[in-house]
C-alpha atoms as a printed R data frame, in Angstrom:
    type eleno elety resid chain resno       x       y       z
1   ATOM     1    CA   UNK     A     1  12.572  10.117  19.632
2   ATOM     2    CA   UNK     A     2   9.615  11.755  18.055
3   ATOM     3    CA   UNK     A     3   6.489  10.817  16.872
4   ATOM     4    CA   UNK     A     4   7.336  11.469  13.275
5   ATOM     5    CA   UNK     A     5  10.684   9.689  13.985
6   ATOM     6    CA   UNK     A     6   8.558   6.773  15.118
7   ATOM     7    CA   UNK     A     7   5.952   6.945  12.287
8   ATOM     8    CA   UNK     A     8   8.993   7.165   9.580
9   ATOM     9    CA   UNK     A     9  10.778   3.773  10.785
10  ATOM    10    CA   UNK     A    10   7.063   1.909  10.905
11  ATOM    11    CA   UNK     A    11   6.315   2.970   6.980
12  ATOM    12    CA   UNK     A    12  10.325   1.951   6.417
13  ATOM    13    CA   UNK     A    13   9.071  -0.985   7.672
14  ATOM    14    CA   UNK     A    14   6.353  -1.305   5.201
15  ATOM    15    CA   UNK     A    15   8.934  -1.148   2.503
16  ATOM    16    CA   UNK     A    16  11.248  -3.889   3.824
17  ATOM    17    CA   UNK     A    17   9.148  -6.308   3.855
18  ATOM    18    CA   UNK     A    18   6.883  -5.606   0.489
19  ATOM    19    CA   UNK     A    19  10.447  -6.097  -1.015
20  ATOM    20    CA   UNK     A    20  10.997  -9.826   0.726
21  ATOM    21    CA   UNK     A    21   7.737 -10.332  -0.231
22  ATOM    22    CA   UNK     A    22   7.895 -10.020  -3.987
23  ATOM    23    CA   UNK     A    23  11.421 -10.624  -3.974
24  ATOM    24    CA   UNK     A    24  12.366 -13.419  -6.820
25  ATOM    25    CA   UNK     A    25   8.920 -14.424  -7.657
26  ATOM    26    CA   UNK     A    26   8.250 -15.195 -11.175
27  ATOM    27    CA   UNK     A    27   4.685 -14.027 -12.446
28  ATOM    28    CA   UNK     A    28   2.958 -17.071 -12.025
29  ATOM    29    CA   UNK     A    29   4.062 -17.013  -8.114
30  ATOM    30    CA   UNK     A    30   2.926 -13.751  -7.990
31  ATOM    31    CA   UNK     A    31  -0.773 -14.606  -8.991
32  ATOM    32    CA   UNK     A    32  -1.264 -17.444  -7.015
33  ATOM    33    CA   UNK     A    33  -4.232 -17.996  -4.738
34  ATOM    34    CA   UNK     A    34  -4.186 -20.403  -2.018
35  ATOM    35    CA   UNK     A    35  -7.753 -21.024  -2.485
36  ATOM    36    CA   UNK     A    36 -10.113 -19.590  -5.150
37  ATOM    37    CA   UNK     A    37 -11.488 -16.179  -3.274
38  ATOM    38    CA   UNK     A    38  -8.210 -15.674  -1.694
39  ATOM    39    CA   UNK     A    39  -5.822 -12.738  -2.345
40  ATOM    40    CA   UNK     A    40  -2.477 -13.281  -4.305
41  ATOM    41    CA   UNK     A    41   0.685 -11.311  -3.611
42  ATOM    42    CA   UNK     A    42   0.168  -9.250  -6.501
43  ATOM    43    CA   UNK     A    43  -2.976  -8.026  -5.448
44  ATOM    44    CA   UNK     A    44  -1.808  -7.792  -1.230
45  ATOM    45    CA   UNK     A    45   1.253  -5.546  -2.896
46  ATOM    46    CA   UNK     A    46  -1.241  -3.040  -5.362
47  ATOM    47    CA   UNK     A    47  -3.633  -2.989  -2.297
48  ATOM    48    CA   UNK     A    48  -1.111  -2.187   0.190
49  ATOM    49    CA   UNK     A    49   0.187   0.582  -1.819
50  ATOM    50    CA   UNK     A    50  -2.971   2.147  -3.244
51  ATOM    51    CA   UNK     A    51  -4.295   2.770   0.287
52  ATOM    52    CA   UNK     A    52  -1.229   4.284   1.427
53  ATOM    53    CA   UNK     A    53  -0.892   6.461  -1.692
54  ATOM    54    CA   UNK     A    54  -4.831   7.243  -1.445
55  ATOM    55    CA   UNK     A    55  -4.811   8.249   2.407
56  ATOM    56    CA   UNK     A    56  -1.179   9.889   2.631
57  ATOM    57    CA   UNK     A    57  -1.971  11.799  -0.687
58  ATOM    58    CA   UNK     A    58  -5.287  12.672   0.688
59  ATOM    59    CA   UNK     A    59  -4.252  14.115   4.349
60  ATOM    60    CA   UNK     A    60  -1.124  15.717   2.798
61  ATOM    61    CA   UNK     A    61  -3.188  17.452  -0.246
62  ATOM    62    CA   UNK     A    62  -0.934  15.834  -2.092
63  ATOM    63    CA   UNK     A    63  -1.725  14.125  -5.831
64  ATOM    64    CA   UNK     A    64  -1.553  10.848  -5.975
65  ATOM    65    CA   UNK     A    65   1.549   8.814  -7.163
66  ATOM    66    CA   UNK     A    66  -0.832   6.311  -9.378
67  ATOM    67    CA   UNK     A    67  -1.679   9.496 -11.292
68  ATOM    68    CA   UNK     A    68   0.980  11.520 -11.110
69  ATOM    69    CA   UNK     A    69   3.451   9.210 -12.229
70  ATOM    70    CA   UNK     A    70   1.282   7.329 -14.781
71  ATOM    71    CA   UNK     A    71   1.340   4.023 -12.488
72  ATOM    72    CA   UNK     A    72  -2.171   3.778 -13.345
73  ATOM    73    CA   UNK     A    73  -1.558   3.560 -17.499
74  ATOM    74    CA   UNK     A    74   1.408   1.229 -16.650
75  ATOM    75    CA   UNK     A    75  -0.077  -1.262 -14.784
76  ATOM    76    CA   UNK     A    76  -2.897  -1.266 -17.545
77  ATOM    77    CA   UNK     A    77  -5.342  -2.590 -14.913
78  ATOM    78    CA   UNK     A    78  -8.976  -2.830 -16.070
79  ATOM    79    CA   UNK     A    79 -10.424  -0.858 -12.728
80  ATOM    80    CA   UNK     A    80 -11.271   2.558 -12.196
81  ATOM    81    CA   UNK     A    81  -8.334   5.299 -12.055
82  ATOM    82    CA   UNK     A    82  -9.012   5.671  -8.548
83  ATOM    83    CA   UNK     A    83  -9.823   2.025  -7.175
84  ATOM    84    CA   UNK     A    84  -7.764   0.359  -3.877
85  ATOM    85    CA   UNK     A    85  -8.633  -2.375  -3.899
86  ATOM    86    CA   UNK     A    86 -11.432  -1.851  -1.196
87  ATOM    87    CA   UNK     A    87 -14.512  -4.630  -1.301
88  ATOM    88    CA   UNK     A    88 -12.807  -5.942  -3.889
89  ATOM    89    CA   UNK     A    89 -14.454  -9.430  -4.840
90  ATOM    90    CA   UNK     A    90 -12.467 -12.260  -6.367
91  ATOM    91    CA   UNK     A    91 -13.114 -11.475  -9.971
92  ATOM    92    CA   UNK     A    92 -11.509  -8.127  -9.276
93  ATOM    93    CA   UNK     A    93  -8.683  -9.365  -7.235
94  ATOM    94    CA   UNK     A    94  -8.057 -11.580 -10.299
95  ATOM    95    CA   UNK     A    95  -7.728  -8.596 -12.591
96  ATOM    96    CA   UNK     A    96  -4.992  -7.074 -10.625
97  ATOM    97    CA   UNK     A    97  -1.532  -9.116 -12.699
98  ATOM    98    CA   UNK     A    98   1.514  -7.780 -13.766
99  ATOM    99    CA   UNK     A    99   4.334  -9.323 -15.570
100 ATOM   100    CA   UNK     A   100   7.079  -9.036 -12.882
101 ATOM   101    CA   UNK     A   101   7.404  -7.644  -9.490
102 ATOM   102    CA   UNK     A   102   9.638  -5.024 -10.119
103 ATOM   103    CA   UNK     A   103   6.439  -2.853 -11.101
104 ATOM   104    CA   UNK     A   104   5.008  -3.633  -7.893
105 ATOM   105    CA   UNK     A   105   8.174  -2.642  -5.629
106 ATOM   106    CA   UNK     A   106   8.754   0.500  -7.985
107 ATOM   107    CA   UNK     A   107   5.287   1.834  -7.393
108 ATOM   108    CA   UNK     A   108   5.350   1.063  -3.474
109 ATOM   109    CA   UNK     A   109   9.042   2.991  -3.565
110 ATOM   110    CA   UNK     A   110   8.090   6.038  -5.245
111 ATOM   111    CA   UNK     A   111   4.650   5.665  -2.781
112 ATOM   112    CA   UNK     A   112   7.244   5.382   0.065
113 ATOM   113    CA   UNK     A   113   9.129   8.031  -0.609
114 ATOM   114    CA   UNK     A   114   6.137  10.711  -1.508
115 ATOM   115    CA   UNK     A   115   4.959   9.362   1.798
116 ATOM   116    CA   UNK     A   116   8.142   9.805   3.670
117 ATOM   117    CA   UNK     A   117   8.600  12.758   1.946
118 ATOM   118    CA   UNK     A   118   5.450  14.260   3.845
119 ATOM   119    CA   UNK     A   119   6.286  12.752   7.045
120 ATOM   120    CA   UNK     A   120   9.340  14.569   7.080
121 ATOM   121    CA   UNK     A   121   7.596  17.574   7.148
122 ATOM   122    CA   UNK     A   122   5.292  16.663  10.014
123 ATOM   123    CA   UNK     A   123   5.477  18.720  13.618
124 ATOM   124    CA   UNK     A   124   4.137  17.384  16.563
125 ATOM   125    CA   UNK     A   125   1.050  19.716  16.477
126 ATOM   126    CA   UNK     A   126   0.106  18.699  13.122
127 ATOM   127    CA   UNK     A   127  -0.691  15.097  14.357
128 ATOM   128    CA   UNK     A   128  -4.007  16.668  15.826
129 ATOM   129    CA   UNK     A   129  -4.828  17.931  12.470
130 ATOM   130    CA   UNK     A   130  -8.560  16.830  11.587
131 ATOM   131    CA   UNK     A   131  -8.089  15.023   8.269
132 ATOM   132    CA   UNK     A   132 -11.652  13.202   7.932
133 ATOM   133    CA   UNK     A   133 -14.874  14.298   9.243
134 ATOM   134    CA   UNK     A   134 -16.948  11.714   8.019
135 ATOM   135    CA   UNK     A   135 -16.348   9.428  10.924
136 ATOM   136    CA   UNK     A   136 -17.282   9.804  14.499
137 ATOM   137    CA   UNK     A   137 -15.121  11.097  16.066
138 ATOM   138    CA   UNK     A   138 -12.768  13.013  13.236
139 ATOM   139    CA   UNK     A   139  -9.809  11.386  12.373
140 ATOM   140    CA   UNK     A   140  -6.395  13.539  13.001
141 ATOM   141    CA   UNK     A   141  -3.621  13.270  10.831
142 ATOM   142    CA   UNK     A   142  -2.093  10.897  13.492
143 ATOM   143    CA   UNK     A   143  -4.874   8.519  13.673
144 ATOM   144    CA   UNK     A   144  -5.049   8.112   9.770
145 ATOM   145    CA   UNK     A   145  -1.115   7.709   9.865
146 ATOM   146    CA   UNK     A   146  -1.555   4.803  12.373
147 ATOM   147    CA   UNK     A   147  -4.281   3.208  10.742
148 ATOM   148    CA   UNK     A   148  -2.177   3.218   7.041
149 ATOM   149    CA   UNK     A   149   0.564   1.770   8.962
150 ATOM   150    CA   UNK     A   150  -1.472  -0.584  10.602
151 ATOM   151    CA   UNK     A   151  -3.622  -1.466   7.380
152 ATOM   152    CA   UNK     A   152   0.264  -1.784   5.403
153 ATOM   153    CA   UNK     A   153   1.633  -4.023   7.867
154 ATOM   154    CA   UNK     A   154  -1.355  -7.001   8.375
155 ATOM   155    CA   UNK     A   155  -1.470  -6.873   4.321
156 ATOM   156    CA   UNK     A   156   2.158  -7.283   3.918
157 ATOM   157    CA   UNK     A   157   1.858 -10.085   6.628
158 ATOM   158    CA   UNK     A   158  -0.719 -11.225   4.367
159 ATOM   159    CA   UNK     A   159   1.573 -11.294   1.674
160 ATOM   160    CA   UNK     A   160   4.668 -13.026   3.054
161 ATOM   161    CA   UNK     A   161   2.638 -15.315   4.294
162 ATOM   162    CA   UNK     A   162   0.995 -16.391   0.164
163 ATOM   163    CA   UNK     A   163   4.717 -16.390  -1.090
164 ATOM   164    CA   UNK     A   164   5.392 -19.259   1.709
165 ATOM   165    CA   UNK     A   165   2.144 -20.943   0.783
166 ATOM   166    CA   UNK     A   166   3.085 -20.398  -2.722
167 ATOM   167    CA   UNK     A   167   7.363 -21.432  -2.663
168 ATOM   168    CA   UNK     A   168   8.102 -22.464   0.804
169 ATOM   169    CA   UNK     A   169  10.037 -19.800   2.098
């Protein structure tokens, strides 16, 4: 198995589970928050999925999907174009609604598959790839692939774990 084979089942992953997440919640379940300053599933899903499409767009040189695909005018959220959700306090985590789930699994699929998409493409070699210089050391392309994966999985966690808080199951 290679890497890429490896990195392509851990984002399919990602998408599994974002879909059991949102799966049959109604709006209200969706928004949520088991305590004030705590993130809903709504927000966990838009985070989840704006880092992925920010850092997979960005090592790729890709555009990203909120853009390109108008998720940002759809959603209709009142944030910048190009926010994730990072240091987000809890009056911003409360602007982040939608009136059904099916917007937030349709922009984490068409996320998915720009990202798989690229990953398809990737050759061992390419995993070395410097993709941001601004830390210490550079991250490769395979760090920053890790660390989305990583970042996708604990907020999906994050996520499951609201919708039991929120209906039991």
């Amino acid at each position: 198995m290679h890497a890429k084979d490896i990195l392509i089942d851990g984002y399919n992953r990602i998408q599994e589970e974002v879909h059991a997440a949102v799966e049959g919640l109604d709006p209200d379940d969706l928004h949520a928050r088991p305590s004030p300053d705590a993130n809903s599933v709504a927000w966990l899903i838009w985070h989840l999925t704006r880092v992925q499409d920010d850092h997979i767009a960005d090592a790729f040189g890709l555009d990203q999907v909120w853009l390109t695909q108008d998720f940002q005018k759809t959603f209709g959220l009142d944030l910048p174009r190009h926010d994730t959700g990072y240091g987000h306090t809890s009056a911003k985590v409360a602007k982040v609604r939608v009136d059904s789930g099916d917007l937030l699994t349709g922009y984490y699929d068409a996320v998915h598959a720009q990202s798989l998409g690229a990953l398809r493409a990737v050759a061992a070699k390419d995993l070395e790839r410097i993709v941001d210089e601004r830390w210490d050391p550079p991250v490769s392309l395979g760090t920053r692939l890790v660390s989305v994966l990583s970042d996708d999985l604990q907020h999906v966690g994050q996520a499951a774990y609201v919708r039991g808080l929120v209906v039991g199951s």
